[in-house]
KOLDRENFI-124827 format. One line per field, with one value per residue (C-alpha): x, y, z; residue in three letters. Coordinates in pm, whole numbers, padded with zeros to 5 digits, m for minus. Each point is the difference from the previous one (the first is absolute). Layout:
<recs>
px	c(X; ...)
py	c(Y; ...)
pz	c(Z; ...)
r	c(ala; ...)
</recs>
This chain:
<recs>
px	c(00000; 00147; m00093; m00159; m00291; m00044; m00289; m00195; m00267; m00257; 00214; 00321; 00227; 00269; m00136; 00082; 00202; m00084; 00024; 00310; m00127; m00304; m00047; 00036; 00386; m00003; m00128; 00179; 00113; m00252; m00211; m00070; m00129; 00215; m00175; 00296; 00205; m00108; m00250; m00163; m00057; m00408; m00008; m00393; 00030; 00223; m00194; m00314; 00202; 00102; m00380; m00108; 00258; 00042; m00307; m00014; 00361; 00296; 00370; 00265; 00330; 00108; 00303; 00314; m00230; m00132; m00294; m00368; m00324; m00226; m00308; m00289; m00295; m00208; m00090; 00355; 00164; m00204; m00002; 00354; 00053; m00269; 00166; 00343; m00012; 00087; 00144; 00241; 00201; 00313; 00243; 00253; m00250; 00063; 00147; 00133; 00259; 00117; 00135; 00146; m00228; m00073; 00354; 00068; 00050; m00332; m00185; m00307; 00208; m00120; m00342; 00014; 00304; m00145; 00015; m00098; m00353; m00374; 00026; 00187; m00099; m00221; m00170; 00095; 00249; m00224; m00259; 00267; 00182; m00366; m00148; 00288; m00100; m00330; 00022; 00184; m00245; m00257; 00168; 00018; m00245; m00195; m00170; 00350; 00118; m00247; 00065; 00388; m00136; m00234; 00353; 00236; m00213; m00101; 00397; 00114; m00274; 00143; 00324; m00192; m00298; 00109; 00117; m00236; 00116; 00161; 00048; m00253; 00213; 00354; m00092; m00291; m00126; 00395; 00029; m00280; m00014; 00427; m00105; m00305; 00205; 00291; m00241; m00170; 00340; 00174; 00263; m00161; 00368; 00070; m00242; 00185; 00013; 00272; m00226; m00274; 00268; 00169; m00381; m00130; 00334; 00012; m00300; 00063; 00250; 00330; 00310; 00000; m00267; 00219; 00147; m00310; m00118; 00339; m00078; m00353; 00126; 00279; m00280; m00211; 00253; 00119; m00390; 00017; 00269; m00084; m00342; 00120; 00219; m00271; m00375; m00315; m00327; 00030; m00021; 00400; m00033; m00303; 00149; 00287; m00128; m00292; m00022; 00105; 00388; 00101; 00396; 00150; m00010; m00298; m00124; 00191; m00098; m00418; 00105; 00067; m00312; m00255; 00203; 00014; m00318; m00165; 00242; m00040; m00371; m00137; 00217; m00106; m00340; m00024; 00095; m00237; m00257; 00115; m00005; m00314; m00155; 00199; m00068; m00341; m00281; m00245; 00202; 00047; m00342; m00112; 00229; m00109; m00332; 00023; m00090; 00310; 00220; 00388; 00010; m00240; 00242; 00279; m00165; m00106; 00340; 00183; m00213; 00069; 00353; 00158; 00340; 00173; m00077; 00127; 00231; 00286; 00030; m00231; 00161; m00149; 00023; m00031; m00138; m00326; m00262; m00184; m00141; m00029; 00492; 00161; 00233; 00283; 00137; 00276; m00159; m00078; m00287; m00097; m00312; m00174; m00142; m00108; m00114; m00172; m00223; m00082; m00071; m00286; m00143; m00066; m00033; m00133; m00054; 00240; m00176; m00215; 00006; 00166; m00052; m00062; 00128; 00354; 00032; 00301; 00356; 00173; 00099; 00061; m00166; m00004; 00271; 00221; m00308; 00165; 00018; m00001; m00229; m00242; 00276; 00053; m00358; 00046; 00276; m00211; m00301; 00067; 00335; m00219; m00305; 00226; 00164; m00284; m00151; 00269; 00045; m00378; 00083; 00305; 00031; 00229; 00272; 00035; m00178; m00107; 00201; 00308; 00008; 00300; 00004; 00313; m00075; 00150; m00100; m00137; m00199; m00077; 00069; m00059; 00339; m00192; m00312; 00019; m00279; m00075; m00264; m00055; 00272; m00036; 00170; 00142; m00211; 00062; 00066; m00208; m00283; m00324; 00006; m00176; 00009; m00188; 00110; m00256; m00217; 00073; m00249; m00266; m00062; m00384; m00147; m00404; m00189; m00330; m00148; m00233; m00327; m00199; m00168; 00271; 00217; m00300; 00042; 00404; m00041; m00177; 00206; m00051; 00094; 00330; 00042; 00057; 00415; 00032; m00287; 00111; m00250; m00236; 00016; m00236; m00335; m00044; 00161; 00312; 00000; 00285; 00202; 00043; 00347; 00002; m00084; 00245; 00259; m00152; 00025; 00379; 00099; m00092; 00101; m00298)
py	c(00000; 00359; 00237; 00254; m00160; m00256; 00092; 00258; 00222; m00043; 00193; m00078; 00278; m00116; 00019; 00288; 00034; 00077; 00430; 00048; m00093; m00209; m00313; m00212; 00054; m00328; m00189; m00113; 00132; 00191; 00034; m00362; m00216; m00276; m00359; m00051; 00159; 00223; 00197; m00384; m00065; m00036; m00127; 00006; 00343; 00079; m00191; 00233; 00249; m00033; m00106; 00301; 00206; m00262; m00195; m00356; m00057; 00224; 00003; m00034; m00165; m00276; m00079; 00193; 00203; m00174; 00110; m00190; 00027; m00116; m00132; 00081; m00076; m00345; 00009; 00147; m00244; m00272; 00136; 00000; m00358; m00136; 00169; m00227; 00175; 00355; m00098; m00305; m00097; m00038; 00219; 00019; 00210; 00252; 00302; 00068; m00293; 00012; 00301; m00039; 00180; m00312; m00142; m00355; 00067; 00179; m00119; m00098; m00195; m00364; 00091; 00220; m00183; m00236; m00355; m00315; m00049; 00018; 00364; 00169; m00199; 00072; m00216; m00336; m00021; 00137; m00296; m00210; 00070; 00053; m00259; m00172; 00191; m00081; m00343; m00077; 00213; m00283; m00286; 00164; m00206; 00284; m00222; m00073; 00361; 00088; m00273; 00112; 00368; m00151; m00212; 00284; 00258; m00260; m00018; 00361; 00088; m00292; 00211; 00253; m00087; m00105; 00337; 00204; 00293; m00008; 00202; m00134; 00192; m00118; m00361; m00089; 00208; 00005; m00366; m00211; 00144; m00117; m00376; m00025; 00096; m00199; m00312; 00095; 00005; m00314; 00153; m00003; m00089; 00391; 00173; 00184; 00342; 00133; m00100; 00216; 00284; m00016; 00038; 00275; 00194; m00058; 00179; 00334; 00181; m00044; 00017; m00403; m00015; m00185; m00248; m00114; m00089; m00171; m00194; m00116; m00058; m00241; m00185; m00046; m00141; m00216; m00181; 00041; m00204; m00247; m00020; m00042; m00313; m00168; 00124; 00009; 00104; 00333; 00353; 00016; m00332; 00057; 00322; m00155; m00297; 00257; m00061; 00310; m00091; 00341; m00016; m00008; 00390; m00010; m00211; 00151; 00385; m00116; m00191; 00363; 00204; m00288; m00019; 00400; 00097; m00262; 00071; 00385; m00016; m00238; 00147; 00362; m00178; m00180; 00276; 00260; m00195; m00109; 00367; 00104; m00256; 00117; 00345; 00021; m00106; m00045; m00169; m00260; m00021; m00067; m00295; m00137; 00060; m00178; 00310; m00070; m00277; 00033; 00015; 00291; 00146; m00123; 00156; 00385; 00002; m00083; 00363; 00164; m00090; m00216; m00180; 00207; 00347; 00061; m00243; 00066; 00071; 00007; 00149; 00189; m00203; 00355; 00300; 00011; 00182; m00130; 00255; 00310; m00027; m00049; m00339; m00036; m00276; m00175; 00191; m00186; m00076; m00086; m00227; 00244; m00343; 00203; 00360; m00204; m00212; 00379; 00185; 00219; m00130; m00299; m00020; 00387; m00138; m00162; m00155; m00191; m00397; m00127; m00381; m00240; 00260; m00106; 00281; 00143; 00007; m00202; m00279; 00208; m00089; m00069; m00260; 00033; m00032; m00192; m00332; m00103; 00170; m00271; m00111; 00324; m00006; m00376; 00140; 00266; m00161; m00335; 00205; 00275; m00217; m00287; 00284; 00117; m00297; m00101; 00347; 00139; 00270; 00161; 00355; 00318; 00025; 00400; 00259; 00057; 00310; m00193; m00255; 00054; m00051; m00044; 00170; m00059; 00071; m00360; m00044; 00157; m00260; m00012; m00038; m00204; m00095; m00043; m00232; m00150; m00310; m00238; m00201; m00374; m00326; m00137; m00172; m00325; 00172; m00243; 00026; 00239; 00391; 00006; 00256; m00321; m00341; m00249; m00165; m00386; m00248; m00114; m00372; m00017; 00239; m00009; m00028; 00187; 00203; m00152; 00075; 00088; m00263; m00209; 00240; 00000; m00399; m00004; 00174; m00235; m00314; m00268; m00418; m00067; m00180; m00407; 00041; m00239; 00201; 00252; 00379; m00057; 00265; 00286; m00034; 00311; 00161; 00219; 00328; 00139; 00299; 00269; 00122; 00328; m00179; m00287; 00315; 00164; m00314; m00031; 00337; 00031; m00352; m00268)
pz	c(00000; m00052; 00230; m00199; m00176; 00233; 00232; m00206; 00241; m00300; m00251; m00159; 00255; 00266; 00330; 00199; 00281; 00355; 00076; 00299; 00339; m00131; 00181; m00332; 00045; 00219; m00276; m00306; m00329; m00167; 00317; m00023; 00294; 00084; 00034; 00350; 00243; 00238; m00164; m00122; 00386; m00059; m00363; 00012; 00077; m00301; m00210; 00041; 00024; m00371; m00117; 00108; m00194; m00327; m00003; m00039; m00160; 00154; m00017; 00312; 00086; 00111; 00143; m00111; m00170; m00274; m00142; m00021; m00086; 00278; m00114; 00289; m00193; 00052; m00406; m00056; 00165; m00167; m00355; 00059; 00102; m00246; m00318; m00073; m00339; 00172; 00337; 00091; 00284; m00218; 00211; m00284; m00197; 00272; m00099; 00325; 00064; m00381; 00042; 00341; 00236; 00178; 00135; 00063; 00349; 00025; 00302; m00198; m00217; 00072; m00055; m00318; m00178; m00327; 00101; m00214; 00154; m00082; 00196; m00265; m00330; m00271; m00231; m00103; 00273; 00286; m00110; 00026; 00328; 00145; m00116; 00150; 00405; m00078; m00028; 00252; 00209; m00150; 00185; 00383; 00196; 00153; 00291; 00083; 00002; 00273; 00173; 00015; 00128; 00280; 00138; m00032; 00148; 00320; m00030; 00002; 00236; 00247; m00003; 00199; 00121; 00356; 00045; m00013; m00297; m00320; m00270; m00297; m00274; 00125; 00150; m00247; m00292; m00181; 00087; m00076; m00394; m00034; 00191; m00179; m00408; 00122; 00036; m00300; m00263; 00186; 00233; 00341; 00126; m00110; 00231; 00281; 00134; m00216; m00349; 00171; 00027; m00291; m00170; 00185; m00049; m00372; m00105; 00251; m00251; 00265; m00086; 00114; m00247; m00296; 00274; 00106; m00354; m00077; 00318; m00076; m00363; 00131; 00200; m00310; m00262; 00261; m00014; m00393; 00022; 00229; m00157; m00348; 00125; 00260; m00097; 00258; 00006; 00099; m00228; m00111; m00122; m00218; m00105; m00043; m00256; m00145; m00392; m00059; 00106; 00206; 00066; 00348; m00027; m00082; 00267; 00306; m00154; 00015; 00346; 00101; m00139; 00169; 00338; 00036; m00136; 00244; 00283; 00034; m00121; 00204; 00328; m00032; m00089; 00348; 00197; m00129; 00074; 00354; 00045; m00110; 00280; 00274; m00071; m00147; 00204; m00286; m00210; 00324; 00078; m00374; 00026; 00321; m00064; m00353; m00200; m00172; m00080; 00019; m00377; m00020; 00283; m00273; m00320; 00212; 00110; m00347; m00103; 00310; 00036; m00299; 00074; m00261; m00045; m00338; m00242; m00240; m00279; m00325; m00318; m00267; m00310; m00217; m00007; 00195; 00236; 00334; 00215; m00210; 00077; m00296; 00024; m00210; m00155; 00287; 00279; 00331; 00196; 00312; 00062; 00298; 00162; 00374; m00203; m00230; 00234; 00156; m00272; 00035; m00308; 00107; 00348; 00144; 00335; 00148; 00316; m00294; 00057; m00338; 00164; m00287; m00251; m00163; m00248; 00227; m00160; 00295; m00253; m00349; m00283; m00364; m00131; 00282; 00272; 00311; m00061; 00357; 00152; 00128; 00185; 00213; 00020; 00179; 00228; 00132; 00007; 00211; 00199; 00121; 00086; 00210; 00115; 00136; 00169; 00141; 00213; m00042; 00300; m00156; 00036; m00126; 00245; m00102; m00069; m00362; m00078; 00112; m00253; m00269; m00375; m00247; m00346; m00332; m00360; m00019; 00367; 00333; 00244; 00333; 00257; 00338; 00087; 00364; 00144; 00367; 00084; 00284; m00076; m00071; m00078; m00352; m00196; m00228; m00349; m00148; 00167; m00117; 00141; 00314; 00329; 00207; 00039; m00140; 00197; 00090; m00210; 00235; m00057; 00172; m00293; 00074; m00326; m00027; 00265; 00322; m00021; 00321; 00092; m00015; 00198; 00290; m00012; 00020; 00328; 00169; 00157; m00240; 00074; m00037; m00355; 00021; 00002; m00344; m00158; m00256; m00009; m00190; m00311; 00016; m00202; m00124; m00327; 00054; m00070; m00213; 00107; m00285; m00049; 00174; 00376; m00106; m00035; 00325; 00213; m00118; 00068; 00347; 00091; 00002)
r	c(unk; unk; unk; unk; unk; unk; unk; unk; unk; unk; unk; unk; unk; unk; unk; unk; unk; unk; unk; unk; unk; unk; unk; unk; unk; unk; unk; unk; unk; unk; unk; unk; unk; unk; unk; unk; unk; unk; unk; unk; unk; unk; unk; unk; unk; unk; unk; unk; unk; unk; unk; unk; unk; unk; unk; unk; unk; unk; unk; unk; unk; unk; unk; unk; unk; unk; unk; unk; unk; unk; unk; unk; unk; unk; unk; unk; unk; unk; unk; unk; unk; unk; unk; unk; unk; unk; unk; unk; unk; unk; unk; unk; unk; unk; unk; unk; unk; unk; unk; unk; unk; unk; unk; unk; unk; unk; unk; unk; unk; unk; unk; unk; unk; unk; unk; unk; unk; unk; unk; unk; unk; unk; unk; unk; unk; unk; unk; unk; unk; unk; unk; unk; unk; unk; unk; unk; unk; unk; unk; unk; unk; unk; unk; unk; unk; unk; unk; unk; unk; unk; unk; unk; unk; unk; unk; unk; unk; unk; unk; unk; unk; unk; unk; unk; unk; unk; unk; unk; unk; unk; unk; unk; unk; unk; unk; unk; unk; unk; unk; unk; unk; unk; unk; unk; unk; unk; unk; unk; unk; unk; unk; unk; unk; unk; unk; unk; unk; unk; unk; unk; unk; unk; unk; unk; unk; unk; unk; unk; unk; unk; unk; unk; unk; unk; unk; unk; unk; unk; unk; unk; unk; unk; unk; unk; unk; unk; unk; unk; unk; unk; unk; unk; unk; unk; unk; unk; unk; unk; unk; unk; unk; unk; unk; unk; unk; unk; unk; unk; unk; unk; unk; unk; unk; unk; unk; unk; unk; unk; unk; unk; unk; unk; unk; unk; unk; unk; unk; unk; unk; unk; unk; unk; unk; unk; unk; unk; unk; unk; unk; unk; unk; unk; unk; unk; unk; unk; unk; unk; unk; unk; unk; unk; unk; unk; unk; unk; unk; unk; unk; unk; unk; unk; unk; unk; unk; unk; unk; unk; unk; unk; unk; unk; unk; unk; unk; unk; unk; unk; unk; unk; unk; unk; unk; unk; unk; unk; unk; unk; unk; unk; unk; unk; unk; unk; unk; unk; unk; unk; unk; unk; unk; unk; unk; unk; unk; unk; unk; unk; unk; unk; unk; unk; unk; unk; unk; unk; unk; unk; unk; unk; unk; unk; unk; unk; unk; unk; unk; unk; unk; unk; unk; unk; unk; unk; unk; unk; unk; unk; unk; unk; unk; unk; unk; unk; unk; unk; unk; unk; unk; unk; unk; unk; unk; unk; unk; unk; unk; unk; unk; unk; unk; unk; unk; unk; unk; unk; unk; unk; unk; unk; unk; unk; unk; unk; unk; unk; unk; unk; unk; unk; unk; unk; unk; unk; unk; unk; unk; unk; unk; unk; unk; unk; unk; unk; unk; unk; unk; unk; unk; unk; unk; unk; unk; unk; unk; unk; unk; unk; unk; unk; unk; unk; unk; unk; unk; unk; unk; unk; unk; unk; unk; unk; unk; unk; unk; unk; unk; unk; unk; unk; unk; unk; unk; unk; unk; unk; unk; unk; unk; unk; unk; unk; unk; unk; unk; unk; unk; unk; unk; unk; unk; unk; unk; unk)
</recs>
């Protein structure tokens, strides 16, 4: 991009720059706001900030100054996706690492730099390497999967439970995502606290940033590998022996996308929503009351708060317009996932239920729609609701105003989530989610239900039966007991 035609104001002159003492001066070049640092703090509040002086599409900076559209729109942001012929995720297209402006040591680097996956492919070789991912999302046993959350949740929370507190963001919510995708692509052996790390730190923008990625990619080929020699049935192997044939490289690069994408979604994902019923009354009592299920509380919150805010980059495949900005051919954009899914367009009240409604932006759309995403939706679902029976009386162990969020260009995630309960004993992993032990099986179950005259007769004394002589059977027909007092009579003990 060159910096004088490249974010026009609605005519074809430079932008301006800020008068002496103006408060602009602690933006960027041309009086541009910058998408981090400092003055990116509250990135919601920069992002209406610029809708209300641009409109629906408006240009900032990201890191080290490079400039970006930002797409806030909901029908911008899904024209955009939906229209491979103008817009593509091929980075090399854009205009702003061919000529440099984008180093290779630029923090953003790993997630902006053109690798050989269905991510950055068009055409042909995006059916292929997706149709790849997608099959081997065919062959994940599903009933399994949530059978994998419900035992590591029971075993996370049994890390803490006899205690008393925890931290749901530190001990739970950026755990049980890496055990459950670890299980998922055959390397359960590779699920430790430094995998966790090395995944959270990779997608902040650090300067460790690189490291991590080299790490995680080092823990990947070494499954391609091993998978390619010795094959199970697990999702590296099927990706692995797909017919479309994707190389090593290939393989280890689409390991990455599915492991992240899952990882930070479905993390952020767990701990918004953990949030939102420690904090919001309502939204607690809707679930206890059974006004709404967990994945309703899933689904409001993807709208309300969507794992990633925004995602990098789209390129302009030529010369083009969306949201009365001209877009030149190599210029980049970012998909405005969190401004989109608030756009006053489309939603003008924000306290609106959106339960049931999926039009929200959380996972993309258009060709490169997540592939995944029913999957995140499993993690959440079955983590927060064992999560919750297991501890139903856990409380915020702060006050509201106190809780802390990291913010980066791609999420706003939250730092703790501090929690106390009655504490209570570990739990067999394998067993089903329950607060109360079960009651013991009664062995003298009474069929039917006396009638009164035959209660009046049972109290009075009656001979003693010859000793040899069986009862005699009753007479009369017995009455059958309808499901809901069979359930009744179990749960308090008959």
């Amino acid at each position: 991009m060159t910096p004088e035609p490249l974010f026009p104001t609605g005519t074809d002159a430079p932008l301006a720059g800020p008068p002496p003492g103006c408060p602009a001066h602690g933006m960027g070049p041309g009086g541009l706001r910058r998408l981090y640092g400092p003055e990116a703090e509250d990135l919601p509040d920069v992002y209406e900030k610029l809708r209300s002086e641009y409109g629906p599409v408006a240009p900032a900076l990201l890191h080290e100054d490079v400039p970006i559209w930002v797409v806030l729109g909901h029908s911008e942001n899904l024209h955009m996706v939906s229209s491979p012929s103008q817009y593509c995720r091929d980075t090399r297209l854009w205009t702003a690492l061919q000529d440099g402006t984008i180093k290779p040591d630029h923090p953003l680097m790993p997630l902006v730099a053109w690798q050989p996956i269905c991510c950055h492919a068009e055409g042909d070789e995006h059916l292929r390497l997706r149709g790849a991912v997608t099959g081997a999302m065919s062959t994940i046993d599903h009933r399994g999967v949530r059978r994998h959350i419900n035992r590591a949740t029971q075993h996370l929370v049994n890390k803490f439970c006899e205690k008393g507190r925890a931290d749901l963001v530190g001990q739970f919510a950026e755990h049980l995502p890496m055990a459950v995708m670890c299980q998922i692509l055959g390397m359960p052996e590779e699920y430790n606290d430094r995998i966790v790390h090395a995944a959270r730190d990779m997608l902040k923008g650090t300067e460790t940033s690189i490291a991590s990625n080299a790490y995680i990619m080092e823990v990947l080929m070494r499954l391609t590998a091993r998978r390619r020699a010795e094959p199970e049935d697990d999702f590296t192997s099927h990706l692995i022996n797909h017919p479309a044939r994707l190389n090593d490289e290939e393989v280890g690069q689409h390991l990455r996308v599915v492991l992240m994408a899952a990882y930070e979604a479905t993390a952020n994902l767990l701990a918004n929503v953990l949030r939102l019923v420690l904090t919001d009354p309502g939204f607690r009592a809707q679930l206890n009351g059974g006004q709404m299920t967990v994945p309703q509380a899933v689904e409001q919150s993807l709208w309300d708060e969507p794992p990633f805010s925004a995602q990098l980059a789209y390129i302009a495949k030529q010369d083009t317009e969306l949201g009365g900005r001209r877009i030149r051919k190599g210029d980049g954009l970012l998909l405005g996932i969190a401004p989109g899914n608030v756009d006053p367009r489309v939603r003008p009240d924000l306290s609106a239920n959106m339960m049931g409604n999926r039009s929200h932006l959380a996972f993309s759309g258009g060709p490169h729609e997540c592939p995944g995403q029913d999957i995140g939706r499993a993690i959440a679902d079955v983590g927060v609701d064992a999560l919750l029976s297991r501890l139903p009386d856990i409380q915020l162990d702060c006050e509201e105003e106190e809780l802390r969020w990291r913010t980066s260009i791609l999420n706003r995630h939250l730092v703790e989530l501090p929690v106390y309960f009655e504490p209570r004993s570990q739990q067999d992993v394998k067993a089903k989610p329950s607060h109360a032990p079960v009651p013991p099986q009664r062995t003298d179950w009474e069929v039917g239900t006396a009638q009164p005259e035959r209660a009046a007769a049972a109290a009075v004394p009656q001979p003693a039966a010859p000793p040899q002589q069986p009862a005699p059977a009753p007479q009369e027909p017995v009455r059958p007991m309808g499901a809901w007092r069979r359930f009744l009579r179990w749960w308090r003990g008959y």
